[in-house]
N, C-alpha and C positions, 0 to 999 in steps of 0.2 A: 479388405482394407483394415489395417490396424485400430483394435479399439483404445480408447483414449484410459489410459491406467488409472487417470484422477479416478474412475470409477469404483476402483480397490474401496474409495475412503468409504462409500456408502455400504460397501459389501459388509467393511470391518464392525463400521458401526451396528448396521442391522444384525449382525452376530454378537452385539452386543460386549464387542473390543474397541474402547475407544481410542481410537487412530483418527488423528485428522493430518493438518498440513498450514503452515501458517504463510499467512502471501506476502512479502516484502514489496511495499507497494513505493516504488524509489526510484529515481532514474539520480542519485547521486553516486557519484563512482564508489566513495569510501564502503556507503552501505553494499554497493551491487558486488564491488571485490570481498567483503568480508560474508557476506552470502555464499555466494560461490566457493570459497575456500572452507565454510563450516561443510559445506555439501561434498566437498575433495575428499577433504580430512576424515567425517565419517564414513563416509562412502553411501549418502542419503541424497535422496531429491532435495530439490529446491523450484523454489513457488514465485514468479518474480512477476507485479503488474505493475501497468499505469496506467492511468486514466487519461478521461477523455481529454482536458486538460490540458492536461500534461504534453501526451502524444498525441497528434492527428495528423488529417491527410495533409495540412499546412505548415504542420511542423509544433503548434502547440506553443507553452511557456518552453519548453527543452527545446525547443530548436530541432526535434526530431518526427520524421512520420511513423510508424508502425514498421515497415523496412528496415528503416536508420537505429529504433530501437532493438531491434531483434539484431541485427548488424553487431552492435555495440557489445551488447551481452554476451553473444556469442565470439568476438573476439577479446574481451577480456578470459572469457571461461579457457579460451586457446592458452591465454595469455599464464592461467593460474593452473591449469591443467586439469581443468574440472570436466567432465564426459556430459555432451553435450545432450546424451540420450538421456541425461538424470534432471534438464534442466525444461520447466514448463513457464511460458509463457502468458500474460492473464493481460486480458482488457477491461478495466473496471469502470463503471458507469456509463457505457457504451450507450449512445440516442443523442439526444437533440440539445444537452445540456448547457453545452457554451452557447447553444442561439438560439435560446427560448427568448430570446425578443423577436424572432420572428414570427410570421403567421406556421400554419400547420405545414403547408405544403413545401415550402421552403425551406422550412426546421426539419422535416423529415426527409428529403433531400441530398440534405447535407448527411444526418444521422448515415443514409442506406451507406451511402460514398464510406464515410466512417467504419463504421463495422463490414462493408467489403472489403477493403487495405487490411483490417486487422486480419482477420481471415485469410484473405489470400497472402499475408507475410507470414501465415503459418501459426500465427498465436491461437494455444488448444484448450483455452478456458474464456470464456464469453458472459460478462455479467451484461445482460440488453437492460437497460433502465431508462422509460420513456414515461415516469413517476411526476415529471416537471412538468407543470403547463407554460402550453408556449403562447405568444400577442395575443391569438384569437381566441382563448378560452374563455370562458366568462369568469372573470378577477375574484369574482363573488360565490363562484358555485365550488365545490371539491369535484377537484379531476377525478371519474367516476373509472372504477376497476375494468368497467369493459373498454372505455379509451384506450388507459394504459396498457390492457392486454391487447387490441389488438394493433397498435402502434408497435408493440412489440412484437408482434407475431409476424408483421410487416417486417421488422426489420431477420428478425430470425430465418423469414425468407431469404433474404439477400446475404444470410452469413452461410445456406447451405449452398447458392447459388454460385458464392466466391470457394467454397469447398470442394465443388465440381471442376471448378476452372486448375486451382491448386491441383487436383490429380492430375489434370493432364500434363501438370509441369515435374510433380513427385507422387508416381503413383501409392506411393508408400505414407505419402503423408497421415499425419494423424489426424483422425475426426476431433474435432470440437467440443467440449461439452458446456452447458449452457445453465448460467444464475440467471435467475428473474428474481422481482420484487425488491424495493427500496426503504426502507423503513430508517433511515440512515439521515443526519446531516448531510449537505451538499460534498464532494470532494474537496479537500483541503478544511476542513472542519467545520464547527458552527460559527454562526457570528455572533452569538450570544450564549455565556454559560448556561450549560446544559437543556438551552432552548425548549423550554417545558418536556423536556425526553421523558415518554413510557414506555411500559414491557410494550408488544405488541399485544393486542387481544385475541385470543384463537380464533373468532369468529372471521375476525380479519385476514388472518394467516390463510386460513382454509377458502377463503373469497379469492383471495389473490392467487389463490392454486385453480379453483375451477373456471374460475376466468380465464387465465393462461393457457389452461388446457383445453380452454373449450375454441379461445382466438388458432389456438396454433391446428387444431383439428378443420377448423374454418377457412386455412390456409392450404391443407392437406399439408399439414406437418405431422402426421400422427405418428409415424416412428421417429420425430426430429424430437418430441417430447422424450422419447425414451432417455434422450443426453440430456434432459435437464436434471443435473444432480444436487441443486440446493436450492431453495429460496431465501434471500436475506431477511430477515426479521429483526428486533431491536430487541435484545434478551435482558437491555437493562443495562448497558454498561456506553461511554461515552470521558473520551479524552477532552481537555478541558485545561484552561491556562493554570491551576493552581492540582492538578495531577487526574484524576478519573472521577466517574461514579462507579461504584464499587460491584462487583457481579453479588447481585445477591439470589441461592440458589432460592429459597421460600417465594420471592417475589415473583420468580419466572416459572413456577413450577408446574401452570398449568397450561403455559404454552410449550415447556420442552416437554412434558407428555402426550402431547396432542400427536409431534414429531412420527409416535411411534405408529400412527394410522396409515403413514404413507412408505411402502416398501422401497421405493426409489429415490424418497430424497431424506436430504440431509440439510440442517441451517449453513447459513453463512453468515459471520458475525463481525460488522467492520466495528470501528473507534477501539479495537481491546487496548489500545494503546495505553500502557501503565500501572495495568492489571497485576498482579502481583503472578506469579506461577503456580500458584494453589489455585488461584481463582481461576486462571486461564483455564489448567487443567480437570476445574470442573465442570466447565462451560464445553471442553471437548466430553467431558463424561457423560453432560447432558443434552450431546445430539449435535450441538456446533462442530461440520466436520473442518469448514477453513472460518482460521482466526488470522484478519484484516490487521497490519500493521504496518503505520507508515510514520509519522511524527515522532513517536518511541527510538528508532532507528536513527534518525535524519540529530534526533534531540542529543542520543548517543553523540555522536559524531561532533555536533557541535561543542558539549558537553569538553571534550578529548581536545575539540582546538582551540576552547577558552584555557583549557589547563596548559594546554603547551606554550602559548602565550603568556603566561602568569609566570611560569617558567623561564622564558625568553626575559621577561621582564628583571627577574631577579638577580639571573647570570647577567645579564648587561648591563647590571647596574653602575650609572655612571656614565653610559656610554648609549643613551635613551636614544642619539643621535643615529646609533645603527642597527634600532631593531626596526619592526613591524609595524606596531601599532596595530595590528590587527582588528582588537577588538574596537580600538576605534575608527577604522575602516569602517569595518560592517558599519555601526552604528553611522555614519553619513553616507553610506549608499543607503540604506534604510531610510533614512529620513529625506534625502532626495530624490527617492520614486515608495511614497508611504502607499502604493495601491494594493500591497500584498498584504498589508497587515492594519489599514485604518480602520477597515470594518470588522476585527477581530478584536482587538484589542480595544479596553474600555479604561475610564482611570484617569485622573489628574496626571501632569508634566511627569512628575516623578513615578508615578505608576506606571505611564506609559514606556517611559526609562525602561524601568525595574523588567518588564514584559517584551521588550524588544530587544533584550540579551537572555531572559531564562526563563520566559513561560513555554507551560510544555505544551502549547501549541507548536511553539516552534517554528512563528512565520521567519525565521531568517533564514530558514532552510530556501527558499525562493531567490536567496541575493549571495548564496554561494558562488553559483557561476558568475558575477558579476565580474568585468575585467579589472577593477581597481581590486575587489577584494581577494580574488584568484593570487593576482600577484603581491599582495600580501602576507598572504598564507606562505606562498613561493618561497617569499623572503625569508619568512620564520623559519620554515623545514631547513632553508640555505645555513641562515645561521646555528641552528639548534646541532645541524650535522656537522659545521666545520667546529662546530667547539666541543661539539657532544655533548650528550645531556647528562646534566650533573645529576648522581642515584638523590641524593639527599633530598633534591628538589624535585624529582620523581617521585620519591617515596611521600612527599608533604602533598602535593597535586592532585598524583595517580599510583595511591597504593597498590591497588588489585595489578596493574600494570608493572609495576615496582617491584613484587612479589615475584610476577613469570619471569622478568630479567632475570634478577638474583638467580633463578632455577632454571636455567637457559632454556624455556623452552618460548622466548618471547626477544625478536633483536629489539635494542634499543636506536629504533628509528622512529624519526616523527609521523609516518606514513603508519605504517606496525600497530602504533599504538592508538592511533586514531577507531584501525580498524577490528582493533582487540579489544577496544572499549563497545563499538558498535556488537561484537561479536557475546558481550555480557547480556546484553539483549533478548539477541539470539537465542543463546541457549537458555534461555526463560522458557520460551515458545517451545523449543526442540524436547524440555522437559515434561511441558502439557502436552504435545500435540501426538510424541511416539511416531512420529513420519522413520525412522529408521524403519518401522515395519512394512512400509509401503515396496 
């Protein structure tokens, strides 16, 4: 059976080349096309998750299940011409997380159903995270490492189980490889700046490895361990409405040395969101082989449709009657379903304004799909292409965009540029992480 290549990253690392691979964690089209075409264009992989969230066997907040996502991706890569063997798959926060208000039995359940669909759709990176206590824990006690490990090791059962089924459909298919440990805010970010966030403590790290190892040996998993290629840990760094906390290599230096005791694994490091690319690129130096990025992306993008709008706004001057209004779209689908972002965002009327068009958390990301503001957008791109975009107000906007027209290697389309903005991003990460090497 084919072994799963993520495995390079820990090779790279442990030889002491740091190579990682950064995960675009999106189920937004602009992000997912501008991924896949960085991945075309150099001729490199690409790293694509979503969470539990996001995608399940119900279909999730995207309206898709594990299938329907893998579907999706795979026909846009058709679409952009990007080689389907370059592109991996990722399940992030995988367990019981959207229904830890139920009891155990229930909650895990649901979990096994969950990570068998991701599995048997094929997807060959598997974060299990079962860090959440669910109704029957005791509210009062800390969910103890052997829980979480063997919750997990439950579920890891039923990921090798849907692996087995998968051959008989694609003998060829790819094995799996498998994150444990959470040390993370929930998906879709914290609900409180920087939510007392610390490095992780090695003692902790190394607890969360023997525990793991010893649940999955207790399941007779003892060569399914061999796929576990990272553990998540908190190396210090966390995305945040007002931009990150900063990686700082002093403060985490005696948990990315610890790293060096385990020959088969490698961290994994979600929030880098906003990290600068020195930073990032240290954080690959010191053992983080996949760097988590999802808000950064989505912020891009958003970022590219307020300018095109400001845009829109200028040339129509006069004529307010036939543009968009886009921006003020969003902002009343935002404020007529506030469940995506009440408990994020903090702040007086005006703050809360200010934060639900440009904090970098980014909850508007969640009311892109929405059908008012979809057709919106619509309208914008309609107008912005029957009159074309004026450079001057490109270049006032979206210089760096501005820039590649003038030098044609960038058309001047509203789609284009959206996703050339997401793609500044991009090559932040592709800078730190060296995946061309993979």
């Amino acid at each position: 059976m084919p072994e799963n290549s993520l495995k390079h990253i820990v090779e790279y690392q442990k030889a002491g080349n740091p190579v990682g691979i950064y995960s675009a964690c999106s189920s937004n089209s602009f992000v997912i096309e501008a991924v896949l075409e960085e991945a075309r264009d150099h001729n490199e992989v690409c790293l694509i998750e979503s969470t539990a969230n996001q995608v399940d066997q119900n279909g999730g907040y995207s309206g898709m299940t594990p299938a329907d996502f893998k579907a999706f991706v795979l026909a846009k890569a058709k679409e952009i011409g990007c080689d389907p063997a370059k592109i991996y798959l990722g399940g992030d926060h995988l367990g019981p997380l959207t229904v830890a208000h139920l009891p155990e039995a229930e909650a895990m359940a649901y979990a096994r159903t969950l990570v068998h669909d991701y599995v048997k759709a094929g997807f060959t990176k598997i974060h299990i995270d079962t860090s959440m206590k669910v109704a029957d824990d005791d509210p009062n006690e800390r969910l103890s490492d052997e829980t979480i490990a063997r919750r997990g090791a439950e579920l890891a059962r039923v990921c090798e189980d849907a692996y087995q089924e998968l051959l008989k459909e694609d003998p060829n298919a790819v094995r799996p490889v498998y994150i444990v440990g959470s040390e993370v805010p929930i998906p879709g970010g914290a609900t409180e700046d920087n939510s007392g966030m610390q490095v992780t403590r090695v003692e902790d790290f190394k607890n969360t490895v023997a525990t793991f190892e010893k649940a999955f040996k207790d399941q007779g998993l003892e060569e399914t361990w061999k796929d576990v290629i990272a553990v998540v840990v908190q190396p210090g760094v966390e995305e945040k409405d007002a931009g990150c906390t900063e990686y700082d290599r002093a403060k985490a230096a005696e948990l990315m040395a610890s790293i060096k005791e385990f020959p088969n694994i490698v961290f994994e490091g979600h929030s880098t969101d906003y990290q600068t690319k020195y930073k990032l690129r240290e954080l690959v130096e010191d053992g983080v082989g996949v760097l988590k990025v999802g808000p950064g992306l989505t912020y891009g993008a958003r970022e590219a449709l307020f300018s095109l709008a400001y845009i829109e706004e200028n040339m129509f001057h006069g004529r307010e009657d036939e543009t968009s209004h886009f921006i003020d779209v969003l902002e009343k689908a935002m404020l007529e379903t506030p469940k995506n972002w009440a408990k994020h965002y903090h702040g007086n009327e005006n703050e809360l304004w200010f934060k639900r068009k440009f904090s970098f958390s980014d909850r508007s990301r969640y009311y892109m799909p929405n059908p008012e503001v979809k057709a919106a957008m619509d309208k914008m791109f309609e107008n912005l292409r029957k009159e074309g975009i004026n450079l001057a107000a490109l270049s006032q906007f979206m210089p760096m965009q501005y820039t590649k027209v003038r030098e044609g290697v960038l058309q001047n389309d509203p789609a284009e540029l959206v996703k050339d903005r997401v793609k500044n991003t991009i090559d932040e990460y592709r800078f730190a992480t060296h995946q061309n090497e993979l």
